[in-house]
C-alpha positions as CSV (number, residue, x, y, z in Angstrom):
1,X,57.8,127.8,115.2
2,X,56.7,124.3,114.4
3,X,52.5,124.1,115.2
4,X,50.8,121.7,117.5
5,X,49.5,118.4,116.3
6,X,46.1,118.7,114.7
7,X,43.3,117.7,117.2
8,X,43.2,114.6,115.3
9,X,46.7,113.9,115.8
10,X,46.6,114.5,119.6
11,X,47.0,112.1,122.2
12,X,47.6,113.6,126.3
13,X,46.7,110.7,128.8
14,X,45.9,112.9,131.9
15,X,47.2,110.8,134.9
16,X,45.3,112.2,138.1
17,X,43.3,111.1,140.7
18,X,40.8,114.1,139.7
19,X,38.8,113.5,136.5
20,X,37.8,117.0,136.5
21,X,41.1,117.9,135.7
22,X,41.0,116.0,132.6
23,X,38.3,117.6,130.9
24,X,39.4,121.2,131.6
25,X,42.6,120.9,130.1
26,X,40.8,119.5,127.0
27,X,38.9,122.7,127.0
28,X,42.4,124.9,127.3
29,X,44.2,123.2,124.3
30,X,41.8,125.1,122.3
31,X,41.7,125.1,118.7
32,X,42.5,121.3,119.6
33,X,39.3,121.0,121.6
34,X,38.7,117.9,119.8
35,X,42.4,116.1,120.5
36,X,41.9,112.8,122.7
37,X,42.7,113.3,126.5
38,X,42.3,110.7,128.1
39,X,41.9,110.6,132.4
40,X,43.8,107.9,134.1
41,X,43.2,107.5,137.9
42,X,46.6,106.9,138.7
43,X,50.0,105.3,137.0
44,X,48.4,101.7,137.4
45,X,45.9,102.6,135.2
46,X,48.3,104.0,132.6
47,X,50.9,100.8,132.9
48,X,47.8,97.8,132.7
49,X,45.8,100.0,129.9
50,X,48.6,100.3,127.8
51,X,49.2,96.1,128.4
52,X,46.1,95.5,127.4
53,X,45.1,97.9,124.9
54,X,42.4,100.2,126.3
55,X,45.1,102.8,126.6
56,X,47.1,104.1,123.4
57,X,50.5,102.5,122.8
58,X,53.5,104.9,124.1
59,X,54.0,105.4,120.0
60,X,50.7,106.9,120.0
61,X,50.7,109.0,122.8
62,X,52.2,112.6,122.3
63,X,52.8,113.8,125.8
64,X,51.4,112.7,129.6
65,X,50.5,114.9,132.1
66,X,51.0,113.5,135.7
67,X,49.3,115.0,138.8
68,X,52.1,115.8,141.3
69,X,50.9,113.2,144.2
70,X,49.9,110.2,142.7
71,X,47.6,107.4,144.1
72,X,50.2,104.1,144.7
73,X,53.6,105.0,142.6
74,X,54.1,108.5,143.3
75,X,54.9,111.1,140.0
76,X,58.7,110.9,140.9
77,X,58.4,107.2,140.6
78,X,56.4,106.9,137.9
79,X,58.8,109.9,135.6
80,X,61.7,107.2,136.5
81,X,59.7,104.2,135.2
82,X,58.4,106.2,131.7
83,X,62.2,107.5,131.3
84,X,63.4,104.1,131.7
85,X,61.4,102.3,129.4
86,X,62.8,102.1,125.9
87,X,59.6,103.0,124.5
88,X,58.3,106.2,126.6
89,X,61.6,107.8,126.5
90,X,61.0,110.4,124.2
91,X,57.3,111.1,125.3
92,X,57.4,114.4,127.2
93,X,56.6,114.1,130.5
94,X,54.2,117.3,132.6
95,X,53.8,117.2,136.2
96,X,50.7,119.1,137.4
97,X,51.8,121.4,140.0
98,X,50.3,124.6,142.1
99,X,54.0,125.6,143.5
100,X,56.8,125.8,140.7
101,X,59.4,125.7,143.4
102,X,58.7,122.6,145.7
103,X,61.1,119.8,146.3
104,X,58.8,117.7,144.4
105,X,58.6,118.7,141.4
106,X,62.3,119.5,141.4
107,X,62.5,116.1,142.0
108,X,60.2,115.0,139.3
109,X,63.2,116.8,136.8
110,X,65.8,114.8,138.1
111,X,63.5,111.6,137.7
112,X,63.2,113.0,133.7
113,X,60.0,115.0,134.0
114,X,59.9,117.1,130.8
115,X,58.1,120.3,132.2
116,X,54.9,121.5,134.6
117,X,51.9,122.5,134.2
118,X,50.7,125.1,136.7
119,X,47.7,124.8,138.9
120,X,45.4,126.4,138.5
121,X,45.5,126.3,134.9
122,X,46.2,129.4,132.7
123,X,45.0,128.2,128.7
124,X,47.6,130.2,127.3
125,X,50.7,129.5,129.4
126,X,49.7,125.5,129.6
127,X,49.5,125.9,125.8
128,X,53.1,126.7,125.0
129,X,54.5,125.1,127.8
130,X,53.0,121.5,125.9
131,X,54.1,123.2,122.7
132,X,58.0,123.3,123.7
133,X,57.8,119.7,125.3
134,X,56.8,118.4,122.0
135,X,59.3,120.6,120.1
136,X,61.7,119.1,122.6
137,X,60.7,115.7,121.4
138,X,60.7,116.4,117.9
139,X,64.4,117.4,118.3
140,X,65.6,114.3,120.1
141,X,64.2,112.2,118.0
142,X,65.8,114.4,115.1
143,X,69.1,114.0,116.9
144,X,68.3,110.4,117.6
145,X,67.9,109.6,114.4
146,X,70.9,111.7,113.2
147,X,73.1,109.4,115.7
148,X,71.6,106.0,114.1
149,X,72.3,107.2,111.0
150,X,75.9,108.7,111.9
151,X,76.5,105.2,113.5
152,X,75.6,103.5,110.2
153,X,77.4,105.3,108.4
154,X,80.5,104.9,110.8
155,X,79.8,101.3,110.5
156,X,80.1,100.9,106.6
157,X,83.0,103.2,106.7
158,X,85.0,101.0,109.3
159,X,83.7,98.1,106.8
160,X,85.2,99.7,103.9
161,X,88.2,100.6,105.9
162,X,88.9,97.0,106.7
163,X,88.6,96.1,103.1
164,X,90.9,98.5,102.4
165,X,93.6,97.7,104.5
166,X,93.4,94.2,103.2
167,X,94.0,95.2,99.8
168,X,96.8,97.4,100.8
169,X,98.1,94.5,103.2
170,X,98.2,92.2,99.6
171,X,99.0,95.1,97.5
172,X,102.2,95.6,99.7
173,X,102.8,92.0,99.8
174,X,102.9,92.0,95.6
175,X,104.8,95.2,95.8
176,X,107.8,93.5,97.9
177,X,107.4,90.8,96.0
178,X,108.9,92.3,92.8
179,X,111.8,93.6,94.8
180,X,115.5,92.0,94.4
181,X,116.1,89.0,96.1
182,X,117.7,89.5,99.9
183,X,121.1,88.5,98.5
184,X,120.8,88.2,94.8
185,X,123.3,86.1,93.0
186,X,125.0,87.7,90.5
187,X,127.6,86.9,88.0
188,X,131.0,88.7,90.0
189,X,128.6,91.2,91.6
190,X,126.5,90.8,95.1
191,X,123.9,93.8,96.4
192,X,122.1,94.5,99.0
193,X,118.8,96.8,99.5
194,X,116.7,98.5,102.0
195,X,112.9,99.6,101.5
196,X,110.6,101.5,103.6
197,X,107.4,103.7,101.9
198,X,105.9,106.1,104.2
199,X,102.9,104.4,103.6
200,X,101.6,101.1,103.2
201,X,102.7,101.0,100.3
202,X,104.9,103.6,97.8
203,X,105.6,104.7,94.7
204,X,109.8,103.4,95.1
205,X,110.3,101.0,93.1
206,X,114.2,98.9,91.9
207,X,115.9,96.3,90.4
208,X,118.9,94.2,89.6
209,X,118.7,91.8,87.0
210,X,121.1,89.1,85.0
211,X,121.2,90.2,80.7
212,X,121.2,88.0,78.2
213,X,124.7,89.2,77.6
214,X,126.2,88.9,81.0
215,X,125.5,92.2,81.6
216,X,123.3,93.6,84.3
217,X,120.4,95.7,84.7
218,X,120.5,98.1,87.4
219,X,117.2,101.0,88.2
220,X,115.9,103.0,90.7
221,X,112.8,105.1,90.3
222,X,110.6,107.2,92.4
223,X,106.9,108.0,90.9
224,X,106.0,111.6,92.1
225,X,103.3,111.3,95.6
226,X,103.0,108.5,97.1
227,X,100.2,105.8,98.4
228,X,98.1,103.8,96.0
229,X,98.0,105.9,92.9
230,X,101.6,106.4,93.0
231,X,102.5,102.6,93.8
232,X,100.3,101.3,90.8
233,X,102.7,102.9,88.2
234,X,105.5,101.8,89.8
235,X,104.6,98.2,89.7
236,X,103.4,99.1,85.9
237,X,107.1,100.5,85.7
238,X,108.5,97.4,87.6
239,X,107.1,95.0,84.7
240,X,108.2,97.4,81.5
241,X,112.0,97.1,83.4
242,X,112.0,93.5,82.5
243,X,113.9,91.3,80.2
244,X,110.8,88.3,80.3
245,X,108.2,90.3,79.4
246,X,107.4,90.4,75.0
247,X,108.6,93.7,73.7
248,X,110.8,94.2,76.8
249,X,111.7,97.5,77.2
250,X,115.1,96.4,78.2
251,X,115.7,94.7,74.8
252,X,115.2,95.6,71.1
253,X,113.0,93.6,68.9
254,X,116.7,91.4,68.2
255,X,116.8,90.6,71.8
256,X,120.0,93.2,72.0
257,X,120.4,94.9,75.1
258,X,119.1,98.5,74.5
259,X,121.8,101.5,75.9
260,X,120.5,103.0,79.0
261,X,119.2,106.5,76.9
262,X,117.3,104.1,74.7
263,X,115.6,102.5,77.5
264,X,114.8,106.0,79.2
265,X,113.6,107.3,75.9
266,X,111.4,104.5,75.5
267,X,109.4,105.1,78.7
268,X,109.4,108.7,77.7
269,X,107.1,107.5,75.1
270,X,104.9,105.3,76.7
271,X,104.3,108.3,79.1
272,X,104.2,111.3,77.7
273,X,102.4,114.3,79.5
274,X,98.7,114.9,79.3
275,X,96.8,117.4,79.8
276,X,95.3,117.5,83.3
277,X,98.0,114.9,84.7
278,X,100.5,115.3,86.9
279,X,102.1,111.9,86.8
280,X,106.2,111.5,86.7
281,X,108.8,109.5,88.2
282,X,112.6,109.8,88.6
283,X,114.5,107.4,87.1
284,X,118.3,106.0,87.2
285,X,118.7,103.2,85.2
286,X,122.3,101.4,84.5
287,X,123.7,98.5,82.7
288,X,127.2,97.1,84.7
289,X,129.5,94.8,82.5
290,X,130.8,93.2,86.2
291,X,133.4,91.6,84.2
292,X,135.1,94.0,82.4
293,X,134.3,96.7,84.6
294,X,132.3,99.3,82.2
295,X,129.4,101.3,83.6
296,X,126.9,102.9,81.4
297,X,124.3,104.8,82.9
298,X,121.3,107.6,82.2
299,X,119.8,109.8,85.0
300,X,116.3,111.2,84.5
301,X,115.7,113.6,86.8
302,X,117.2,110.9,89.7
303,X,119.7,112.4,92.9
304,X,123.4,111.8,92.0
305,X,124.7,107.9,91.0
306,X,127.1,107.6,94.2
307,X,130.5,105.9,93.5
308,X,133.4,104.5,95.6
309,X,136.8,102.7,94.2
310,X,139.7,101.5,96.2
311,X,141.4,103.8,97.3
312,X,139.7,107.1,96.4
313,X,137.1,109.1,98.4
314,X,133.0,108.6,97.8
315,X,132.0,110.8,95.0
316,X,128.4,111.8,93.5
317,X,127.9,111.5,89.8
318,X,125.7,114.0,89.3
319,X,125.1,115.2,85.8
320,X,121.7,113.8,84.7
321,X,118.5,115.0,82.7
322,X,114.8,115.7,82.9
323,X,112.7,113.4,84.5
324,X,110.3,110.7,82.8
325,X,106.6,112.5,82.0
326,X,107.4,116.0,82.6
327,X,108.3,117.4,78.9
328,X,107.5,115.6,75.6
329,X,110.9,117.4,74.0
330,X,112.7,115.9,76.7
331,X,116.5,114.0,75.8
332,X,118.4,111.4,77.4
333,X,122.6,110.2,77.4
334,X,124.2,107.6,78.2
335,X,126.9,108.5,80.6
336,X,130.2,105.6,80.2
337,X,133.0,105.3,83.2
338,X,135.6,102.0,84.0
339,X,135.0,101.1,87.4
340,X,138.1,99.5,89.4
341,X,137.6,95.9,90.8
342,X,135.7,95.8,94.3
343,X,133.8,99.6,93.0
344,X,130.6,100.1,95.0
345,X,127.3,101.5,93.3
346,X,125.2,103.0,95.8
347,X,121.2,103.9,94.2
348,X,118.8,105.9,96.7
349,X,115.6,107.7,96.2
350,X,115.4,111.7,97.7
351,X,114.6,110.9,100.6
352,X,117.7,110.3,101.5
353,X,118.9,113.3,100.6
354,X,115.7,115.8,101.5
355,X,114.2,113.7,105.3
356,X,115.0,116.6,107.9
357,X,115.9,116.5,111.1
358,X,113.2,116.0,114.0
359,X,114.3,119.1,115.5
360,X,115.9,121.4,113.2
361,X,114.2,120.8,110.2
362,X,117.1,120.4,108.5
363,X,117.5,118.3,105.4
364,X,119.8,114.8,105.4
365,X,121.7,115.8,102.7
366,X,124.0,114.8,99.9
367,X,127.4,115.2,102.1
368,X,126.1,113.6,105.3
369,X,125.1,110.8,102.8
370,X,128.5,110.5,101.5
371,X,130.0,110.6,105.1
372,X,128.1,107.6,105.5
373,X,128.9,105.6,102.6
374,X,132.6,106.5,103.7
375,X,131.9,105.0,107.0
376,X,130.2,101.7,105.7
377,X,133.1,101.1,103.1
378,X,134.2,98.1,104.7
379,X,130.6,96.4,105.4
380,X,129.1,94.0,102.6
381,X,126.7,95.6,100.7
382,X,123.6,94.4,102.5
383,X,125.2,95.3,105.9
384,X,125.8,99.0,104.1
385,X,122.3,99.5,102.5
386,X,121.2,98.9,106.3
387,X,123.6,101.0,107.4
388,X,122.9,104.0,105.0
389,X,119.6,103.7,106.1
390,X,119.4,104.0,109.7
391,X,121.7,106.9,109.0
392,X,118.6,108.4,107.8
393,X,116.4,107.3,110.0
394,X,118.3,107.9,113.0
395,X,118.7,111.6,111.5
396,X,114.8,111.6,111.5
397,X,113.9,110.0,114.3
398,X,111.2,109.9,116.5
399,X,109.5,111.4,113.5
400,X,108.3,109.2,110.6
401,X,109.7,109.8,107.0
402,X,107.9,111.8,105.1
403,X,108.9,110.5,101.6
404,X,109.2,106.6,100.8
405,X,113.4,105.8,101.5
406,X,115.0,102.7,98.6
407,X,118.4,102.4,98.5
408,X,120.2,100.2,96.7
409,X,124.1,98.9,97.2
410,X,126.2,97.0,94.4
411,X,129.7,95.6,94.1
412,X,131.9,94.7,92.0
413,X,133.0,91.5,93.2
C-alpha cells in the first residue's frame, strides 16, 4: 500500500468555522505532524485565498476537509462547486461529520464528497480514511492520464488510417488503371471484363493486348492473399506482361513473340522460391491468332480455360501445370487447339469457382459456372462477363466475397 505524502509534501486546508479543529487533526496525522494544515473559516475563505494567493493553488493542495454545516455556502454546496471546477476535481474531498448516517452527509456524496471524517476524531481511523482518498486520487489521475494518452494514441491512429485509405484510394485508382479498356478494340476480336477485389484493392490482375504480329496477348493471374502486399506484385506482374516495356517478357531479344511456356518459364525465373516466402500467383496466359483461328495457351496452376464454339456445349480445358513461385524444378507446355469463327474464351480467377453460398456454404463451382456461360451465349462479351459475374454474386449474396472475382470474356469476331 502506497505511503502518505511526506509531512513536507502535505497540504489539508481545514474548512471549519472551529480553528480548534484544525490544529488537532494536525496532531492525528502523526508521523506527518509537521504537514501544512491550514484552517479556513468557511468556503469563502477557501475560494478568495486561493484568488489571491494566501491559500495554496488546488495543484498544491492534497485533500480538504469541510466541516459538515458551513458558515454562507453550506458543505453540500461547496463539494458541488470543488467537483465542478476543472481544477479541484481530483482533490479528495472529507466532510467532518459526528453521524455517518445523516441526510447530509449522504448528500455531501452525491454532491462528490470523497469520504468523512468522524467526530470526534479517532487518529488512527482519520488516518486511513485520508490515506484511501488520496489513493483514490492517485488512481484517477492514473486512469486519467491513461485516457489522454489512449485518446492520443486513437488520434494518430485515425490520422494514419486516413493516410492510408488515401493511398489505397490512389493505389486502387493505378491498379484499374492498368486494366483493359471497357471495350478494347481488337483486330477481329472484342472482350469484355468484370473486376471486383474483396479489398480495396487485390492481388487479380489481366490483360489483352495487340502483338507485333497480329496476334494477341491474353493473361489472367491471381497472386496468393490479397490486400496491399498481394496487389504490389500483381501490378509488378502487370508491367513484365507487356510488349512496351525493354526486355519484354512477352518478346525475345529479336522482338519475336515468345510461345506461352516460354513466357511462363520466364517469370518462373524471375521468381523463384525463397526461403521464408510464401509468395505465388496463378497464371493463364494465351496468345489468339483471331485470324486464323489458332489458340496456344499455358496454365500455371490457373482453374480450367473455358471454351464455347457454335454449336457445341461449354467445355473446361483443364489440363495445366504448377503454379508460378511454388517449385524451382517446375515445367510449363504450350497447349495448341483451332477455334471455330465466333469461339468464346472465358478467363476467371477461383473465386468463381470456390465463393459459397450465403447459407449453405457451398462452393460456386465449375458446372454452375458452365451453366452460366451456356446461358449468356448469346450476350456480347461485355454483357456476359457481367452476367457471369452476378451469377456469382448473386450465389453469394448478402455476404461479401471472400476472394477477389476477374473474369475475362473474348471472341472471335
Amino acid at each position: 500500500m502506497p505511503a502518505l505524502p511526506t509531512a513536507t509534501e502535505m497540504t489539508i486546508l481545514v474548512v471549519d468555522a472551529d480553528e480548534d479543529r484544525a490544529v488537532l487533526l494536525r496532531r492525528l496525522l502523526a508521523p506527518l505532524s509537521q504537514a501544512r494544515v491550514l484552517g479556513l473559516p468557511d468556503a469563502a475563505a477557501l475560494f478568495a485565498g486561493v484568488a489571491d494567493g494566501s491559500v495554496p493553488a488546488p495543484g498544491q493542495v492534497d485533500a480538504v476537509v469541510l466541516a459538515l454545516r458551513l458558515a454562507g455556502d453550506d458543505a453540500v454546496v461547496t463539494c458541488r462547486r470543488l467537483r465542478d471546477d476543472e481544477l479541484w476535481r481530483d482533490v479528495p474531498v472529507l466532510v467532518l461529520a459526528a453521524d455517518p448516517e445523516g441526510d447530509e452527509l449522504q448528500r455531501c456524496f452525491d454532491a462528490g464528497a470523497t469520504d468523512f471524517l468522524r467526530l470526534p476524531f479517532e487518529g488512527a481511523e482519520a488516518r486511513l480514511r485520508l490515506r484511501a482518498a488520496l489513493q483514490l486520487r492517485d488512481a484517477q489521475r492514473q486512469r486519467r492520464a491513461r485516457e489522454t494518452e489512449i485518446s492520443a494514441a486513437r488520434d494518430e491512429l485515425q490520422r494514419s488510417l486516413d493516410i492510408v485509405r488515401a493511398d489505397l484510394g490512389a493505389a486502387r485508382r493505378l491498379q484499374r488503371s492498368l486494366l483493359p479498356a471497357a471495350d478494347p478494340m481488337l483486330p477481329l476480336a472484342r472482350a469484355g471484363w468484370c473486376f471486383r477485389p474483396c479489398d480495396e484493392i487485390g492481388g487479380d490482375i489481366f490483360g489483352i493486348l495487340p502483338l507485333p504480329d497480329g496476334r494477341i496477348a491474353i493473361y489472367m493471374l491471381d497472386v496468393a492473399g490479397h490486400g496491399v502486399p498481394a496487389a504490389l506484385l500483381s501490378v509488378s506482374l502487370h508491367r513484365l506482361l507487356s510488349v512496351r516495356l525493354e526486355g519484354a517478357t512477352l518478346l525475345d531479344d529479336e522482338g519475336r513473340v515468345r510461345e506461352p511456356h516460354a513466357v511462363v518459364g520466364r517469370l518462373a525465373r524471375l521468381f523463384e522460391p525463397q526461403p521464408g516466402s510464401i509468395a505465388y500467383f496463378t497464371l493463364l496466359y494465351a496468345v489468339l491468332d483471331a485470324q486464323g483461328g489458332e489458340l496456344q495457351w499455358c496454365l500455371a496452376g490457373h482453374p480450367p480455360l473455358l471454351l464455347v464454339e457454335p454449336g457445341r456445349p461449354a467445355e473446361a480445358l483443364a489440363d495445366g501445370d504448377m503454379p508460378v513461385g511454388l517449385l524451382s524444378s517446375a515445367t510449363y507446355r504450350t497447349q495448341r487447339r483451332m477455334l471455330a469463327a465466333g469461339a468464346r474464351l472465358v478467363l476467371y480467377t477461383d473465386a468463381a469457382l470456390e465463393t459459397e453460398s450465403a447459407a449453405a456454404n457451398e462452393p460456386f463451382g465449375l458446372q454452375r459456372l458452365l451453366e452460366r456461360v451456356e446461358a449468356s451465349r448469346s450476350l456480347g462479351a461485355a454483357a456476359a462477363a457481367q452476367s457471369l459475374e452476378a451469377g456469382v454474386c448473386d450465389w453469394r449474396a448478402p455476404a461479401r466475397l471472400a476472394d477477389d472475382l476477374s473474369i475475362l470474356v473474348v471472341d472471335r469476331t
